[in-house]
MIDRENTI-358659 format. One line per field, with one value per atom (N, C-alpha, C): y negated, x negated, z negated; residue in three letters. Coordinates in steps of 0.02 Angstrom, whole numbers, plus 50000, padded with zeros to 5 digits. Example, Ala and Ser with C-alpha at 12.3 -4.5 7.8 and 13.67 -1.06 7.14 Angstrom:
BEGIN
v: [50284 50225 50165 50112 50053 49998]
u: [49340 49385 49340 49358 49316 49355]
w: [49610 49610 49610 49646 49643 49606]
residu: [ala ala ala ser ser ser]
//
This chain:
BEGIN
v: [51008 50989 50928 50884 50814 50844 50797 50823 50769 50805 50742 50707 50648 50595 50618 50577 50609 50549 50551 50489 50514 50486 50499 50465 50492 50462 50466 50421 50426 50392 50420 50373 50376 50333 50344 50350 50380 50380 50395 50381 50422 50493 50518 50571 50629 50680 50733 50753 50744 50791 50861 50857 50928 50922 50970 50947 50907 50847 50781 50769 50821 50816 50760 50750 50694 50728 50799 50847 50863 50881 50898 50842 50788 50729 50711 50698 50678 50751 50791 50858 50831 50847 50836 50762 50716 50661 50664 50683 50704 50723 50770 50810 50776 50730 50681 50637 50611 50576 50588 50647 50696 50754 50737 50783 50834 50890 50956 50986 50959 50968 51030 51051 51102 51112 51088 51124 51164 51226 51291 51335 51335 51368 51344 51375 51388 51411 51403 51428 51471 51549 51602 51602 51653 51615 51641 51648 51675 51592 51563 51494 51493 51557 51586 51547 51518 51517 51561 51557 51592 51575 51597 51563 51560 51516 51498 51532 51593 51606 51564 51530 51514 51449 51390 51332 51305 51291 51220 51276 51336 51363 51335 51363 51364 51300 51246 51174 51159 51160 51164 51191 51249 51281 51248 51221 51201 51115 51088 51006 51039 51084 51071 51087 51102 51104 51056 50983 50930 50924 51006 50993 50995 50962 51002 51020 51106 51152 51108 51120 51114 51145 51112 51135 51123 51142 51145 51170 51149 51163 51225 51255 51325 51339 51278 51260 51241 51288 51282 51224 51218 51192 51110 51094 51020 51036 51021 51028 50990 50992 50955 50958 50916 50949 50892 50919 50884 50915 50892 50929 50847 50863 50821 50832 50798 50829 50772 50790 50747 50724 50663 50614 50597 50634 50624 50536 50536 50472 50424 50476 50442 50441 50446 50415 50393 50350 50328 50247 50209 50136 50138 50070 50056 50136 50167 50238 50280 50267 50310 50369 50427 50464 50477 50467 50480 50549 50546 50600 50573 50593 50580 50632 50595 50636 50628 50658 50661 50681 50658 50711 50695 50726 50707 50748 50688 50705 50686 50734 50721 50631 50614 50518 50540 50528 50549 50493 50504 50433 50460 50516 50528 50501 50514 50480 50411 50362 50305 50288 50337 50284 50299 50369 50375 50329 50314 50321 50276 50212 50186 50232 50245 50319 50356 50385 50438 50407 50340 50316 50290 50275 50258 50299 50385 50422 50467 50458 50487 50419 50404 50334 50320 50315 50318 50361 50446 50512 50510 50508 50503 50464 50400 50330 50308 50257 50261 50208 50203 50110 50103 50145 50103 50163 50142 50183 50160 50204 50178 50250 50227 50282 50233 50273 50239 50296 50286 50327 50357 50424 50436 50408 50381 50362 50300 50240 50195 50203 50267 50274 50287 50316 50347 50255 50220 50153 50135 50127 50099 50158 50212 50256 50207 50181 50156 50088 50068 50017 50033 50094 50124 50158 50196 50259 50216 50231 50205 50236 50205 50231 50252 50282 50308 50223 50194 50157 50114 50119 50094 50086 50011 49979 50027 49999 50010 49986 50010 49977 49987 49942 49930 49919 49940 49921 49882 49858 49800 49735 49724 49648 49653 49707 49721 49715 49717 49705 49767 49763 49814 49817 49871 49885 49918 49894 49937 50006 50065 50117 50133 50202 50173 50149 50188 50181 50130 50062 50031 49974 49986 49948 49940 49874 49864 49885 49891 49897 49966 50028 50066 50026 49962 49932 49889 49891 49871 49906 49905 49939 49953 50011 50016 49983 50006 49987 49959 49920 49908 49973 49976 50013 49984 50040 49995 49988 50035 50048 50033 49994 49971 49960 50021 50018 49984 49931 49906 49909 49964 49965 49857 49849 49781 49758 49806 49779 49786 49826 49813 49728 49735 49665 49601 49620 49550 49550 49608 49606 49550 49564 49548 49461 49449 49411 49396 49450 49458 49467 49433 49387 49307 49274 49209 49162 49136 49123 49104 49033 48983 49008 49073 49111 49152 49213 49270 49268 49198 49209 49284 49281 49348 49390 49430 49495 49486 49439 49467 49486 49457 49473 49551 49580 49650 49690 49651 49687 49696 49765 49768 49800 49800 49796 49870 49923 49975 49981 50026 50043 50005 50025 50023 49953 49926 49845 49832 49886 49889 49844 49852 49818 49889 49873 49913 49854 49862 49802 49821 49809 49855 49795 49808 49743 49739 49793 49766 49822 49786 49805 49896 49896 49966 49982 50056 50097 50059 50056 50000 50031 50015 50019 49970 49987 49942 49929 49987 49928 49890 49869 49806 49742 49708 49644 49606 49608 49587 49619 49681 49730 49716 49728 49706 49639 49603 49524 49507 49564 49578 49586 49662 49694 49630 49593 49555 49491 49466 49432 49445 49505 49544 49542 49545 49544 49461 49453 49383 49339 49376 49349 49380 49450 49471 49496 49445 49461 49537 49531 49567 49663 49652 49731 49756 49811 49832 49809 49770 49748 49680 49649 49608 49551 49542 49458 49459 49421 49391 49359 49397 49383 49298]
u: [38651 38586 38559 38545 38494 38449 38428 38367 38313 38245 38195 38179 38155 38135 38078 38027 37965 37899 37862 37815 37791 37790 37746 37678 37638 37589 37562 37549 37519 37458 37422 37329 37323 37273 37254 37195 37158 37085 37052 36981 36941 36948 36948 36963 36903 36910 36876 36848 36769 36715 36692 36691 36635 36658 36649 36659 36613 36634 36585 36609 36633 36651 36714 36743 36801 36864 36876 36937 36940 36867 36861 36874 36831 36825 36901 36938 37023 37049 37059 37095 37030 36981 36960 36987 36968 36997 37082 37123 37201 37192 37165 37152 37132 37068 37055 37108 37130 37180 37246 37256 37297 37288 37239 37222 37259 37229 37272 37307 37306 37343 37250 37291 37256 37265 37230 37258 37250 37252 37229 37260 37319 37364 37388 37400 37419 37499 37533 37612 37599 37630 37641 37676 37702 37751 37834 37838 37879 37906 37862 37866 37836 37809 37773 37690 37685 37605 37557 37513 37477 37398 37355 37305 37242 37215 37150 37085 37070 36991 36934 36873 36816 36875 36919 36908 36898 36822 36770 36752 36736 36729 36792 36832 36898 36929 36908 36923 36864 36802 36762 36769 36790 36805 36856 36912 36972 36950 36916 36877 36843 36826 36784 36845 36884 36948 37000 36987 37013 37059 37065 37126 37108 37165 37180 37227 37232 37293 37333 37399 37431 37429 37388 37389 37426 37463 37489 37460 37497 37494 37512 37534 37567 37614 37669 37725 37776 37827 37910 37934 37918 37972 37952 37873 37849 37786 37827 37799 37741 37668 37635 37590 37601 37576 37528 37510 37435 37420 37426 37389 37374 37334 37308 37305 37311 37325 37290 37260 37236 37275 37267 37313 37268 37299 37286 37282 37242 37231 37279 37302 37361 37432 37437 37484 37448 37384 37351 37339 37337 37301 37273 37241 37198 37166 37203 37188 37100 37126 37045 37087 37092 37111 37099 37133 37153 37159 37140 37165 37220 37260 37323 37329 37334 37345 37394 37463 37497 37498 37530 37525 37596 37639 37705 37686 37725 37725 37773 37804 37853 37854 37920 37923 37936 37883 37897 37861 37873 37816 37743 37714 37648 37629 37676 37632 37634 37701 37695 37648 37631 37554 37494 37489 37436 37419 37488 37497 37443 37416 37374 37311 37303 37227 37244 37305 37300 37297 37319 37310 37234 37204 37136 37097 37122 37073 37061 37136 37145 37116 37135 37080 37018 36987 36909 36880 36918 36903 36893 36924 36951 36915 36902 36857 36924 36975 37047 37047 37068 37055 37135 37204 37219 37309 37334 37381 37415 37469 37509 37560 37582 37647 37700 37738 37797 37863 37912 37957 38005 38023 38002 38101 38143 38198 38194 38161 38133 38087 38031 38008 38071 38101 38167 38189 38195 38217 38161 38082 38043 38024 38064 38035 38091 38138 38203 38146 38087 38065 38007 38019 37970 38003 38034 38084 38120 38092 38161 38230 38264 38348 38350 38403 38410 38428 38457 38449 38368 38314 38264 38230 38231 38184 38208 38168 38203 38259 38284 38367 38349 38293 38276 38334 38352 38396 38389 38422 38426 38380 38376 38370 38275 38245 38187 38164 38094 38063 38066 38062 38063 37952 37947 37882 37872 37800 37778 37763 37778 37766 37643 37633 37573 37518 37552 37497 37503 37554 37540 37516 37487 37451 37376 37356 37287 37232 37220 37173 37181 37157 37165 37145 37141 37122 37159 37205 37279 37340 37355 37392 37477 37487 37558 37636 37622 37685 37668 37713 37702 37745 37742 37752 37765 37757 37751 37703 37621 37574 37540 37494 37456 37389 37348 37297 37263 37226 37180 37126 37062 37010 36982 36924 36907 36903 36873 36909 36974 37039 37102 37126 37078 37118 37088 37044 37000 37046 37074 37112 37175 37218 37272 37255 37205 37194 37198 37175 37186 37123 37103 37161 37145 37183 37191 37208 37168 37187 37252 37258 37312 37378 37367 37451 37450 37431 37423 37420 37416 37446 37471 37536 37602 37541 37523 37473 37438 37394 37335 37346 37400 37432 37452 37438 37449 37409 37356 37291 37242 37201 37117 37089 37018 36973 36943 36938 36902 36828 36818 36743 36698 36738 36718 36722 36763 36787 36830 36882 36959 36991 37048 37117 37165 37189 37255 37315 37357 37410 37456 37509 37578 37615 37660 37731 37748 37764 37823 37805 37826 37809 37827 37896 37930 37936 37935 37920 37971 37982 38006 38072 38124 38180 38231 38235 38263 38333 38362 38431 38439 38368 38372 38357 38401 38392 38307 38293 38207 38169 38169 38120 38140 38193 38206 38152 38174 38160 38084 38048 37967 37937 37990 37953 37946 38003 38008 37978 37950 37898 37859 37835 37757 37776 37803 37802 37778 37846 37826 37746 37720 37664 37606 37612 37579 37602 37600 37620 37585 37536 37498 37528 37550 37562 37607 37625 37649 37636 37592 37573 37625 37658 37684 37679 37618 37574 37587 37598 37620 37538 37508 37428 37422]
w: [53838 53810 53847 53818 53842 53865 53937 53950 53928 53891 53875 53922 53912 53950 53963 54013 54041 54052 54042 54059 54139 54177 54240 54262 54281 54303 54384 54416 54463 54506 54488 54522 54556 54607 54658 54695 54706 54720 54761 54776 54840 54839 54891 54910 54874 54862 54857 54897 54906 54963 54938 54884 54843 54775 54736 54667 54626 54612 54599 54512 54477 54423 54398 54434 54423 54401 54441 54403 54341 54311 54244 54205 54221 54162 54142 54227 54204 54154 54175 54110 54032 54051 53968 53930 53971 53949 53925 53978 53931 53868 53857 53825 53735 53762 53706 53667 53704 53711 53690 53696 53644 53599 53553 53506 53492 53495 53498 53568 53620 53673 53725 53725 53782 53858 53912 53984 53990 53984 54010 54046 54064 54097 54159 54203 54265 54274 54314 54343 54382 54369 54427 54457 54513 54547 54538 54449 54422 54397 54387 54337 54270 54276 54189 54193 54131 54103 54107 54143 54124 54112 54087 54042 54106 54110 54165 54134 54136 54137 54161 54132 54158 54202 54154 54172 54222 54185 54241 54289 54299 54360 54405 54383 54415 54457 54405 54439 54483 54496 54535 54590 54587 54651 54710 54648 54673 54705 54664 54697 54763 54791 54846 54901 54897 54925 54935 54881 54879 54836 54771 54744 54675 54618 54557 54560 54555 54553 54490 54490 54411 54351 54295 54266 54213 54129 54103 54007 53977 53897 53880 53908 53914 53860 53847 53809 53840 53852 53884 53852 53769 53742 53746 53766 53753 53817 53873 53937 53931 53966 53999 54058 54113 54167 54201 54227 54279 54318 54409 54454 54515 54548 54592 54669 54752 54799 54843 54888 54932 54983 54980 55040 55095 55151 55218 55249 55275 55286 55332 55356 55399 55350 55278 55236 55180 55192 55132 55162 55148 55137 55168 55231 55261 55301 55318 55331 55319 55232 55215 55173 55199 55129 55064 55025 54938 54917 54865 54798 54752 54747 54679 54652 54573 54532 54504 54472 54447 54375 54351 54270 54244 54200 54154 54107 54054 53990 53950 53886 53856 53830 53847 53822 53743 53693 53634 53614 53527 53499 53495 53486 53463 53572 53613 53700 53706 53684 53700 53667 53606 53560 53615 53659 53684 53745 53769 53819 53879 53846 53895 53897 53834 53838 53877 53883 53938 54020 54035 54111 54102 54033 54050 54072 54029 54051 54112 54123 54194 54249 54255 54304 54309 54241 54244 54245 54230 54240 54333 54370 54432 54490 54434 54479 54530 54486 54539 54581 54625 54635 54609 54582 54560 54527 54477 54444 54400 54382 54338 54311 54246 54196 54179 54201 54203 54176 54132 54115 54169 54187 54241 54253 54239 54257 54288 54251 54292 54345 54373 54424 54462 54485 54520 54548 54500 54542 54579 54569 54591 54662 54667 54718 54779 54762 54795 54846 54816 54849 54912 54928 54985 55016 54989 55026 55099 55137 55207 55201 55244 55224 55304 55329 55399 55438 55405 55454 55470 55431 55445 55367 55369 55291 55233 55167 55105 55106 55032 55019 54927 54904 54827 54789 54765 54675 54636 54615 54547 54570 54653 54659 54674 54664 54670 54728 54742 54811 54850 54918 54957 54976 54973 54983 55036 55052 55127 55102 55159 55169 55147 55119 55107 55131 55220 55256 55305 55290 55315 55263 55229 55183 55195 55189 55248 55199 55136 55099 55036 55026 54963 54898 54905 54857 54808 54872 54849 54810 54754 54723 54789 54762 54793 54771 54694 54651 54612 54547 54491 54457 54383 54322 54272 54218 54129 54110 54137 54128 54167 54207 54274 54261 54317 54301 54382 54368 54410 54413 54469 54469 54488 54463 54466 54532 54565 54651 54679 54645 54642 54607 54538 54516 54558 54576 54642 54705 54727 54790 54761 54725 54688 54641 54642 54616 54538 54499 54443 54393 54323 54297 54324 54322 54325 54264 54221 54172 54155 54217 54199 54208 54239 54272 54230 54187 54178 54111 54066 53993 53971 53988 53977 53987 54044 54073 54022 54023 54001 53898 53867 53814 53808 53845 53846 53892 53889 53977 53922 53915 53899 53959 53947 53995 54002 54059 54051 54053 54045 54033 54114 54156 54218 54267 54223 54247 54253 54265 54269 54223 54247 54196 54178 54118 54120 54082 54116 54112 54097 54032 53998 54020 54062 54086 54012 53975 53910 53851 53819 53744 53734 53750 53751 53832 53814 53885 53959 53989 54047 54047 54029 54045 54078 54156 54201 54181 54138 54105 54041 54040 53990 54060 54039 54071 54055 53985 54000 54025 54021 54043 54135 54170 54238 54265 54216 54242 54221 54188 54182 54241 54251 54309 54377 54386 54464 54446 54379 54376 54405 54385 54392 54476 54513 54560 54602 54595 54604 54603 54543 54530 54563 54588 54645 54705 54735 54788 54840 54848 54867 54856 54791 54794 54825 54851 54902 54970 54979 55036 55060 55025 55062 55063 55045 55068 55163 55182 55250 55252 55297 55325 55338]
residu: [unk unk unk unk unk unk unk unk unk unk unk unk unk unk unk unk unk unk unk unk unk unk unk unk unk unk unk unk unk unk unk unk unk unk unk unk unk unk unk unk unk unk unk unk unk unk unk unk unk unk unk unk unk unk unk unk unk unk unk unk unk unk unk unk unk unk unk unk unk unk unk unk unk unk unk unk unk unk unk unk unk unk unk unk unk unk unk unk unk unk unk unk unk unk unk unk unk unk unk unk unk unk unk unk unk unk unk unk unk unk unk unk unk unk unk unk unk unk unk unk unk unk unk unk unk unk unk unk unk unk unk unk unk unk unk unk unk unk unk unk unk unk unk unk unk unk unk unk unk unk unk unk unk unk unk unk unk unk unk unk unk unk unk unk unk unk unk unk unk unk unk unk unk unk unk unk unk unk unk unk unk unk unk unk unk unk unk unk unk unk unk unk unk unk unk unk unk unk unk unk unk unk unk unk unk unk unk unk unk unk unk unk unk unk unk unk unk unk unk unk unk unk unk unk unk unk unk unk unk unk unk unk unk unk unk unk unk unk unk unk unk unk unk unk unk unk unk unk unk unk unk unk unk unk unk unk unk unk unk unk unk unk unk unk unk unk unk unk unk unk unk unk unk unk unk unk unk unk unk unk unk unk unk unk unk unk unk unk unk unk unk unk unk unk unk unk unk unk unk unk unk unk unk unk unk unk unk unk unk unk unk unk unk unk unk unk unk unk unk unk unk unk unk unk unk unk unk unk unk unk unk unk unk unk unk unk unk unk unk unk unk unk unk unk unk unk unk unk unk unk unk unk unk unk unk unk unk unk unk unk unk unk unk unk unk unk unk unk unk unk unk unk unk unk unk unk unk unk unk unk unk unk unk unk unk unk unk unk unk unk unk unk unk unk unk unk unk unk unk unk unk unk unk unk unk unk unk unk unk unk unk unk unk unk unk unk unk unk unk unk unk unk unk unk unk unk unk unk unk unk unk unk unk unk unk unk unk unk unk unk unk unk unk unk unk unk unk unk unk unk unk unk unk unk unk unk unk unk unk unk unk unk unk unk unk unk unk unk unk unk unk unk unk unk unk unk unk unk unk unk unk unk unk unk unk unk unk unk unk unk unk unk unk unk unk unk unk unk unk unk unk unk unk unk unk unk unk unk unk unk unk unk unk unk unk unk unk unk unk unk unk unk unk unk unk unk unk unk unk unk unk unk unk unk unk unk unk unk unk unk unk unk unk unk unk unk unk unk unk unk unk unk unk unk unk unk unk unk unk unk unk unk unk unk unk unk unk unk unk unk unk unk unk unk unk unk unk unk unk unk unk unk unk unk unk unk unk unk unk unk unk unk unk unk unk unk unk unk unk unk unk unk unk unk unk unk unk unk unk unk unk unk unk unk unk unk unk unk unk unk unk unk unk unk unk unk unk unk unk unk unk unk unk unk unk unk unk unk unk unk unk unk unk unk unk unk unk unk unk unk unk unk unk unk unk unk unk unk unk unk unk unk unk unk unk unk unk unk unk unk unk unk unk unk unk unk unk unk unk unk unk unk unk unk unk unk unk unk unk unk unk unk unk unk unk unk unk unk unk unk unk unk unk unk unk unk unk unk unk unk unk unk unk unk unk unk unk unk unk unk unk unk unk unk unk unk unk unk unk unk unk unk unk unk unk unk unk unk unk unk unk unk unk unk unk unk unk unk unk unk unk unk unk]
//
């Protein structure tokens, strides 16, 4: 049996003090965003669904703790999941701790249509300084550009940049990675220097603007597949052209 493909998501944000309503807005927002789709379920520790009583109690409780448990569609056959985890400050940016949220979702056509709605709504649900969905086979190469190897640095694939580790990244303001999907809070795209008219033609041909000031930025037309030679030579544009992400602007 094939296994389906997966969209991944991953945001990044101020940390959780209390429940400040940011857990809910990101799940309801999915939610919008995919008409008909429900979170309501929870994983036992069988791997079984099981259905969340009293919700927004439930996620409330769980925000003053710093978390969103995982939650789920409570469908084996057309998975969807979302949970969120606080990042300790000593593996976060400029050492302020983060919240990330994760979410996957089936790579089907009714998500690639959603698909910037769903990083919009998870980000401005969230307040991110900064995120991205990416198909989760091409994440697997882009994990290759942080991961250290035993002998020390990265060892990136397909000619790609090697990226700093997160916490040695001087600013949370600074995006970590690129994607297919890139979301920039407006003080992410000011760090990065983004947009720029005269450079950013290509970007901004596929960039709209969030509610909040943000960017969300699609490298390529179809979901990012690193073994197409254009889709490759997008992504190390996009690099090229910011330097800054991953931290490897040379001060």
């Amino acid at each position: 049996m094939t296994l389906r493909k997966r969209l991944e998501l991953n945001v990044y944000a101020p940390a959780l003090v209390r429940d400040d309503g940011r857990t809910l807005a990101v799940v309801r927002g999915v939610e919008l965003a995919l008409p008909g789709l429900r979170l309501e379920w929870e994983i036992d520790n069988e791997g079984r669904p099981v259905e969340v009583p009293q919700r927004e109690a439930w996620l409330a409780e769980a925000a003053t703790r710093g978390k969103l448990p995982l939650l789920c569609n409570g469908d084996e056959r057309y998975p969807v999941t979302i949970s969120g985890l606080r990042r300790f400050a000593s593996a976060s940016a400029g050492g302020q701790p983060q919240f990330q949220v994760h979410a996957k979702l089936p790579l089907d056509a009714p998500v690639i249509t959603a698909a910037t709605t769903v990083l919009e709504a998870v980000t401005e649900g969230v307040r991110a300084y900064s995120g991205q969905a990416t198909p989760d086979d091409a994440a697997v190469d882009i994990a290759y550009q942080i991961a250290p190897t035993l002998e020390g640095p990265p060892a990136p694939r397909r000619g790609l940049p090697a990226l700093k580790l997160f916490q040695h990244i001087r600013s949370p303001e600074i995006p970590y990675y690129l994607g297919w999907l890139n979301y920039w809070s407006a003080a992410a795209a000011r760090a990065i220097g983004f947009p720029d008219p005269a450079r950013d033609t290509e970007w901004l041909s596929r960039a709209r603007r969030t509610a909040s000031g943000g960017w969300i930025v699609q490298l390529t037309e179809a979901p990012l597949d690193l073994d197409d030679p254009a889709h490759l030579d997008a992504l190390k544009r996009a690099y090229e052209r910011f330097p800054e992400i991953g931290g490897r602007r040379v001060p």
